[in-house]
Structures are given as C-alpha cells and as structure tokens.
C-alpha positions, 0 to 999 in steps of 0.5 A, a space after each residue: 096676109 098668108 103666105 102660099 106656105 102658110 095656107 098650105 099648111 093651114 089647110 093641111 092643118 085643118 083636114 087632120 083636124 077634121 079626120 078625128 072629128 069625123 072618127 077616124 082612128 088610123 093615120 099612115 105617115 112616115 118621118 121620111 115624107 118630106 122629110 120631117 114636115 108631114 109628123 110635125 104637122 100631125 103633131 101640131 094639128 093634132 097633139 096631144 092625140 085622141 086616146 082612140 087615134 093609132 099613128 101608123 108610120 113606116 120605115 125603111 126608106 129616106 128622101 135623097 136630094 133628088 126626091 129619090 127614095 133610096 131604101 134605108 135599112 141598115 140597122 142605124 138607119 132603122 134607129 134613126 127613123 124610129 128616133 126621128 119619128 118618135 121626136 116630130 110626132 112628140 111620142 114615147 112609143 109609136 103604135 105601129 111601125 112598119 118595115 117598107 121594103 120591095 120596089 115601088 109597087 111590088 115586093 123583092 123576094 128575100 130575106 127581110 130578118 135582119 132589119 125586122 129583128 132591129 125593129 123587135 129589139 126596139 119593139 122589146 125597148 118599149 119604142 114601138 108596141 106593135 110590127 107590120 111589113 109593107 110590100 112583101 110576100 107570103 114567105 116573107 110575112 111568115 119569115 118575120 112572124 118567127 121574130 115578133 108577131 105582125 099586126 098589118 100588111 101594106 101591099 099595092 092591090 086593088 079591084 084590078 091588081 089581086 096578085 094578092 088575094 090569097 094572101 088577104 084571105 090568109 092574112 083575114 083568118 089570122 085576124 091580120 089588117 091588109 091595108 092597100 095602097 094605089 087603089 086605082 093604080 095600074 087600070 087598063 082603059 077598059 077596066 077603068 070604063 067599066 068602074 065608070 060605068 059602075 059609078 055612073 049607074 049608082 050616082 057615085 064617083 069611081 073612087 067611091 066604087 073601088 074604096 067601097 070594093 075594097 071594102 067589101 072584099 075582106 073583113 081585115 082590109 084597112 084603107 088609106 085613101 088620098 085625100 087632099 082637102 077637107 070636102 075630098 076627105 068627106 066624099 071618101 068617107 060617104 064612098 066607105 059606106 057605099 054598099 055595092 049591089 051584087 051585080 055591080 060586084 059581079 061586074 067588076 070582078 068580071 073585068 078584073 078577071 081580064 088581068 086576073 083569071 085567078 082572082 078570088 072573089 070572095 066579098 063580105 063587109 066586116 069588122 075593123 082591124 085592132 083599135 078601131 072604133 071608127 070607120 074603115 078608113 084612115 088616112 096616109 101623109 105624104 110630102 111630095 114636091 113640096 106639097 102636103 097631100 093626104 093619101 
C-alpha cells in the first residue's frame, strides 16, 4: 500500500510525464522549491529529458525554516543555487536561469548588476547557456542587457494587473519571452464577474479565458499556468487554444481599465518564443507545505 507520500509523488510523477507527451517544451522550476524535492522529482520522472524540452529554473532565493523566502543573492549563494540545481536536475548546463529579485509581486527598484554579473561568469563557464530576470523594471532589464543578453522576463501581470504592458510591448520587438506569473492574482470582485461572465457565455472556465488572453495579448508571452493534476493539466492546455471573439477581448479590457486606465490593448496571437516547438504553455514546480503543485 502506498504511503499518502508516495501517491503524492506518483501523481506529481505522472502529470511531468504527461507535460511532454502533450508537447509542451518549457518547465519553471527552482532547487529552492522544497527544497530540492521539486528538481528530483523533474529528474526522476523525466530524465534523460526530451531534446525539445527547456528547463527554466530561477535563483535568488532560499526556503528558511519558517517557510520564509528570504532573498539569497551574494555571489556564494547564486553558486550554490546553480551548483544545487545543476546536481538535483542531473545537467551539465542549465538552459536558462533566472535572477528572482524584487518583493513578492512587484519589483524593488535598484541596481541588480552585481549578482546578474555572477551569473555571466557562470554563463561564460559553460554552467548556464542563456540569462532572465524575474520581477524587475525596465531600468533594470536594460541595466543587465549591458552584462550578457537576456532571453526571458518573469513578471506578476495579468488581464487586471498591466503595470507592464509597455514593457511586454518592448520586450516583443526585441524578440524577448514575458512569462506572467499569478495570472488571477489581485482581481477585484467586479473584475472577477466579469471573466465569469465572459466564460460562462463561451462554455469555457475563467482560467481558460485569462491563459487564452494572455495569450492573445503578445507574441512573445509564455505562460506557466498551476496545474496540479493530469485532468487539470489537460483543461489548461484546451484553454490555450481558446480563441476569444473581439467583443469578449473588449470587455475584458473594459474592466481591466477600471484599475488601468492606461492599459494597451494591443492583441494578436503569435509565435512562441526561442525553442519552442510545442504549444505556449509550460509548466512551473512548486513545493509548497509539503505538497507538490505544478504552477
């Protein structure tokens, strides 16, 4: 008889394994999920990895004793994450890595040089092939792009969150991938009815209607939707192909500008960023009170 450990695992296990066989090229991780837990299991579900599949994993944090994610960004720190990342994922390299700075959900403005530099050195050492920043600022995306270029940017955005919609905009002609993270973070009540409403008139879940908006807002957006069994994971990938009508785009962006009066709504389906051949979804790993969810 399994323990409840063990089926958590299995399961956990089991949607990995579904994520590549559905096609989907890009998983979110980190070594200080958990810790450690989250990368050994993406090892032992899925190594050795699918040559299409990219491995993003971040850095820049640690999990105190308390649960706590104190930030972790002296240079020793930074060599240890990607040491410890390298190790539980079983690579030689790592395909992208990720500085995680800022607060929670919004960036701290800054200079970020001195850890991203540590990062190019190990970037120049062959450990990491390509850089992204998570929960950051334009001055702060341009200030790293004079160490070593940057392929992706993780920020908290979403149909009612578009403090950065100039900055996707930015980041879409430099051929950059934005990948949003809390994409129903933060909704007021009456945003949150009208994605509702929106979903219940095209059959679909809210989830679906924000994935396919975010979707549909850029060329270069990325998603990492929680998903955190193999029937969830299948539903958000049908919500990815979900093709809003223009007036379902118009509403939302109507209530949107009730927060955003600034808001571009600028929308257009479109290719996926560097190395991807599957769909435009990928998957995140988090630990979390001792559970594995797959955000």
């Amino acid at each position: 008889m399994y323990s409840g450990h063990q089926k958590i695992t299995t399961a956990r296990i089991a949607v990995l394994r579904e994520v590549v066989r559905l096609g989907i090229n890009h998983i979110d991780t980190s070594d200080f999920y958990g810790p450690h837990i989250t990368n050994q299991l993406i090892k032992e579900a899925l190594h050795p990895y699918p040559e299409q599949l990219r491995i993003v994993t971040k850095v820049g944090a640690r999990r105190d004793a308390e649960g706590n994610w104190p930030r972790a960004l002296a240079p020793d720190e930074l060599r240890e994450a990607v040491d410890d990342n390298l190790t539980n994922l079983g690579l030689d390299a790592l395909d992208v890595v990720n500085l995680r700075v800022g607060g929670l959900d919004s960036p701290t403005p800054g200079s970020i040089a001195e850890p991203f530099r540590v990062l190019a050195q190990m970037q120049r050492a062959g450990l990491i092939k390509h850089l992204g920043v998570s929960n950051v600022t334009a001055e702060q995306i341009g200030e790293v792009q004079s160490i070593a270029p940057v392929v992706c940017v993780q920020n908290f955005y979403h149909i009612a969150n578009r403090r950065d919609d100039a900055l996707i905009d930015s980041l879409a002609e430099q051929g950059i991938g934005y990948v949003p993270f809390f994409p129903l973070g933060g909704f007021t009540p009456l945003q949150s009815e009208t994605l509702s409403n929106v979903a219940t008139r095209l059959n679909a879940r809210p989830m679906s209607v924000a994935l396919a908006w975010l979707l549909q807002r850029s060329p270069n957006i990325l998603l990492i939707p929680r998903t955190s069994s193999v029937e969830h994971l299948r539903e958000n990938v049908a919500g990815a192909s979900l093709q809003l009508p223009h007036e379902a785009i118009k509403e939302l962006n109507h209530a949107a500008l009730l927060r955003w009066p600034g808001a571009n709504f600028t929308a257009g389906r479109g290719r996926a960023w560097e190395g991807g051949r599957g769909p435009k979804l990928g998957i995140s790993a988090i630990q979390q009170s001792g559970t594995l969810l797959m955000n």
